[in-house]
N, C-alpha and C positions, 0 to 999 in steps of 0.2 A: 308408219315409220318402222324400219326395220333393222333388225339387231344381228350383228356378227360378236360372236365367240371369244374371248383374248384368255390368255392365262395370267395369272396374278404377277408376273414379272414385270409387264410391261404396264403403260397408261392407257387409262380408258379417254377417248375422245370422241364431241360428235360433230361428225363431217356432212358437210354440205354436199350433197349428192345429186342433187337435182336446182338450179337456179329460174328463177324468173318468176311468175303469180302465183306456179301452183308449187315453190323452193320446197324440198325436203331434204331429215337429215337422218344419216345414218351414225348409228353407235358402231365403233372400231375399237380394236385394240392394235395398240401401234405399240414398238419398242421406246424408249421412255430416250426423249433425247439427251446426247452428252453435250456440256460444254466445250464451247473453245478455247484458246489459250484468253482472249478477254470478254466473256462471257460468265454470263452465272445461269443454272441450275434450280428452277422454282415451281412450288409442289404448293398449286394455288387453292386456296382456301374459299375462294370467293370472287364471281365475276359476276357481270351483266348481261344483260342486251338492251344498244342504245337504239335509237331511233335511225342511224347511219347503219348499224347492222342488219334492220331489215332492208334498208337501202339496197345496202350490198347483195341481201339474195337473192332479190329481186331483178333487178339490174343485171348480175352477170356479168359478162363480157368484159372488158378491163378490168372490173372489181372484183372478180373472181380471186381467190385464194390460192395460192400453189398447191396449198397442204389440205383446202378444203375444210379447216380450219378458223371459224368466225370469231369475233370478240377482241373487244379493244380493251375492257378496264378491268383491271385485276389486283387482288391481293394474295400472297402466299408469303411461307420461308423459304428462304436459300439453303438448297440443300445439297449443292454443289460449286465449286465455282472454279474459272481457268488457271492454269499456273502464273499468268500476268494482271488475274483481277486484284487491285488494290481498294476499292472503294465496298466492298462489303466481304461477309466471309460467313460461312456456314451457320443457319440458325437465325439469321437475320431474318428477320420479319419485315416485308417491302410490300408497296404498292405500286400503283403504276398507271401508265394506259402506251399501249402501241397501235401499231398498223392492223394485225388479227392475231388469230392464235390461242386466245384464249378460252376457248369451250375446250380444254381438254385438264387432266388431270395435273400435267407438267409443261414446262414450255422451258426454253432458254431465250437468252436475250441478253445483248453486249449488256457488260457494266456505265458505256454512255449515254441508256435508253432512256425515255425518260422514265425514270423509277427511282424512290426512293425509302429509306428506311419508315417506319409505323413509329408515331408516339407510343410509349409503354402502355399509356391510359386508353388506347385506340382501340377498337375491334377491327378484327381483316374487313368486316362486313360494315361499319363502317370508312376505315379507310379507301374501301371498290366504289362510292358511292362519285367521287369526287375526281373523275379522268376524265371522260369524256364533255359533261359539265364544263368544268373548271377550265378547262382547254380552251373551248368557244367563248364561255364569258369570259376567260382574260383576254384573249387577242383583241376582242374590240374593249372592253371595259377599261382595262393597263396599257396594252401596248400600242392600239389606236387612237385613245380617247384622252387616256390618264385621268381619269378621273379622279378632282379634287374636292379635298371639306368645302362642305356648304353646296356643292352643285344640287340642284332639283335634279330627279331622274324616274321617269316613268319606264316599268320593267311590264311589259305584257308576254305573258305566256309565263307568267313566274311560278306554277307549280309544276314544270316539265322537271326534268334535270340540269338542263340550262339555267333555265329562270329561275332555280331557288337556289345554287348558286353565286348567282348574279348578284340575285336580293342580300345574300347573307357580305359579299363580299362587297358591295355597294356600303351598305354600310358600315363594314371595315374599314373604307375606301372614306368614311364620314359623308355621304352624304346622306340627302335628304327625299326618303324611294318612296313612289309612290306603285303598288306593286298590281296588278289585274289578272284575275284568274273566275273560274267558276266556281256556284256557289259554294259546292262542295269541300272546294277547298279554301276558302275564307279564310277559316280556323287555322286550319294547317300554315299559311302562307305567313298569317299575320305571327302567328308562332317563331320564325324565320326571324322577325325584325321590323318589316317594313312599317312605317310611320304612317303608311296608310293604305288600304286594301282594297282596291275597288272592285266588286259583280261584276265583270261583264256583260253580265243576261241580263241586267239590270242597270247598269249604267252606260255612258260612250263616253271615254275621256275626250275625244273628239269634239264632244258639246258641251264641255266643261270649260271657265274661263281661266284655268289652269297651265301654265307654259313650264317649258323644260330644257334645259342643258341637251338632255339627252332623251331619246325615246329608244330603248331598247328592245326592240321585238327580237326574243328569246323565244318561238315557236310558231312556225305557220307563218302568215305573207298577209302583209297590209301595204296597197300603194304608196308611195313617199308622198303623192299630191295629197291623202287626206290624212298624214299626219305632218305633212307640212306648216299648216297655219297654228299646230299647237307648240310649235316650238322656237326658242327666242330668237333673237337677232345672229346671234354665234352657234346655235344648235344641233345637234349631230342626231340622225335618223341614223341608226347600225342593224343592221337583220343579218340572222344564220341564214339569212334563204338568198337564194344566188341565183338569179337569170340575167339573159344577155341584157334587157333592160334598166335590170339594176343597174349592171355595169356600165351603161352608157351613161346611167342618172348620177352614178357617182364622179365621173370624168366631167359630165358639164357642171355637179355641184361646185366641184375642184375651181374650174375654172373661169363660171360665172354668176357665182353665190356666197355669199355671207354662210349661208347653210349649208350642210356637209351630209351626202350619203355615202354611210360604207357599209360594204358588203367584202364578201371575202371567203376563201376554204383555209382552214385551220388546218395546223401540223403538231402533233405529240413533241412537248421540249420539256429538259426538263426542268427549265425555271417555273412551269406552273406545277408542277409536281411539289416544287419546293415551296411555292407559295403554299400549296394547299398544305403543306406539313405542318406551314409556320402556325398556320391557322387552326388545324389541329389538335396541334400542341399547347394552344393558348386555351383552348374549348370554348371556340367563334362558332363554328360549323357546326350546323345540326343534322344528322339525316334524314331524309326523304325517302324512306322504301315503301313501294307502294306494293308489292306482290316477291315472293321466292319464290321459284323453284328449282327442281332438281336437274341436274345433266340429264338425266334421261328424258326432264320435262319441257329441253330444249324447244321443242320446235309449237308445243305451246305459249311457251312464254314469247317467240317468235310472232304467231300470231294475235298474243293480246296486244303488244307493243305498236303493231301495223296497225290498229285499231286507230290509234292516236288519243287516247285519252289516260295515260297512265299518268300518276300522281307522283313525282320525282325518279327515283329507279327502280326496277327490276331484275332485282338479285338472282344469283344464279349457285347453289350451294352445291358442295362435293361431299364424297365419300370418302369417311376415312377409315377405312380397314387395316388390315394386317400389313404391312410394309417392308420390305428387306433393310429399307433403310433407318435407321437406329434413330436420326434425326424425328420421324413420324412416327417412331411405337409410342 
């Protein structure tokens, strides 16, 4: 990994310099960007890297970054903002999650992004824990499912950053989770809420005589055929994981089944920002960090994450030095 020079004016960022298996990143100093006339100005305190971010370096090609710039979920203050921004103002303390951008010092982004202010009680490194997550389990959990008090709901893969999510917001949501992870994280999950926690190294909810509203696979790929028969007459099979097949199994579920597959790609809005606020602000939400590191520790936390076995999120912490700007002394 190799490091270019910047002087303290500007932001420190590390860019993606090479894409594909063997992705590396380089550290840069880049000019600290201005806002727009509706834009705001934010000097982030705390980001990730999700499991779509190794995606992305991997991949390349379309998913390539203009700015070479990776990271979708973040926390910072506003430390600037457009002459037409109305919805925050300097000093505000936001979170968020976007398209990329966030492995760097500062970043801008309209005021209709999805982002919103931090409960007082919040930490930034809390608040970063919950965009990417929050994103995927609402589309299917809220806006495809709606899920109601009293539903049964098995959550497998629930100690990713999806799945504990899921778990916590499931049972805001009132139902009744039954949550599946490894051993390891037992403790941790059942911590979360779930009403019940099952081993997977040790159990198969598959041969349990257990049925469900919902089977939500929040990490990794199970065929809908063998999770078919554990779910009831009305029950919806939802997975983050997206192939042609699925897509086919969800158009014939549509239209010749009682049973329902969805699948789907997900888009940053910011009504799940605001959910996640509400919940926040209530102290529903517990986090999940399973490792920090440093911007400069980018492109290892890079590779833990590809591993796929990371225990909720992998935070990413910034430097806070000397600053011209009065907002960060």
């Amino acid at each position: 990994m190799r490091q270019d020079q910047g002087n303290s004016d500007n932001m420190e960022a590390m860019r993606c310099i090479r894409y594909g298996k063997d992705y590396d990143f380089r550290r840069t100093s880049l000019p600290i960007p201005e806002p727009g006339k509706k834009q705001i100005q934010i000097r982030l305190h705390a980001a990730t890297v999700a499991s779509g971010d190794v995606v992305r370096a991997k991949m390349g090609g379309l998913l390539r970054s203009k700015s070479g710039i990776l990271g979708q979920e973040f926390a910072g203050i506003v430390t600037a903002v457009g002459g037409e921004v109305t919805r925050f103002r300097e000093g505000d303390r936001v979170f968020g999650i976007v398209s990329t951008g966030t492995h760097a010092t500062y970043m801008t982004i309209s005021e209709k992004a999805a982002v919103t202010t931090i409960p007082p009680a919040v930490s930034y490194e809390e608040a970063a824990c919950y965009g990417f997550g929050a994103n995927a389990a609402l589309y299917f959990l809220q806006k495809r499912v709606s899920l109601q008090k009293g539903q049964q709901v098995l959550i497998n893969g629930a100690s990713g950053a999806v799945g504990s999510f899921a778990v916590q917001y499931a049972k805001y949501a009132g139902a009744e989770v039954t949550a599946a992870c490894s051993t390891r994280n037992v403790e941790r999950v059942r911590a979360l809420g779930a009403d019940y926690v099952m081993d997977y190294t040790k159990e198969d909810f598959r041969e349990l005589s257990s049925t469900y509203d919902l089977v939500f696979q929040a990490a990794g790929h199970l065929p809908y055929r063998t999770v078919k028969p554990v779910l009831k007459k009305k029950g919806v099979y939802a997975t983050t994981y997206l192939n042609g097949g699925l897509v086919i199994q969800s158009i014939q579920s549509r239209l010749f089944s009682s049973k329902r597959v969805l699948c789907g790609v997900t888009f940053p809005t910011l009504h799940d920002v605001q959910v996640v606020r509400e919940m926040l602000e209530q102290g529903i939400l517990k986090p999940l960090i399973d490792r920090t590191y440093s911007l400069d520790q980018l492109g290892e936390a890079f590779h833990y994450v590809e591993q796929g076995h990371k225990t909720g999120t992998v935070m990413i912490s910034f430097p806070h030095g000397q600053s011209a700007n009065p907002l960060l002394t």
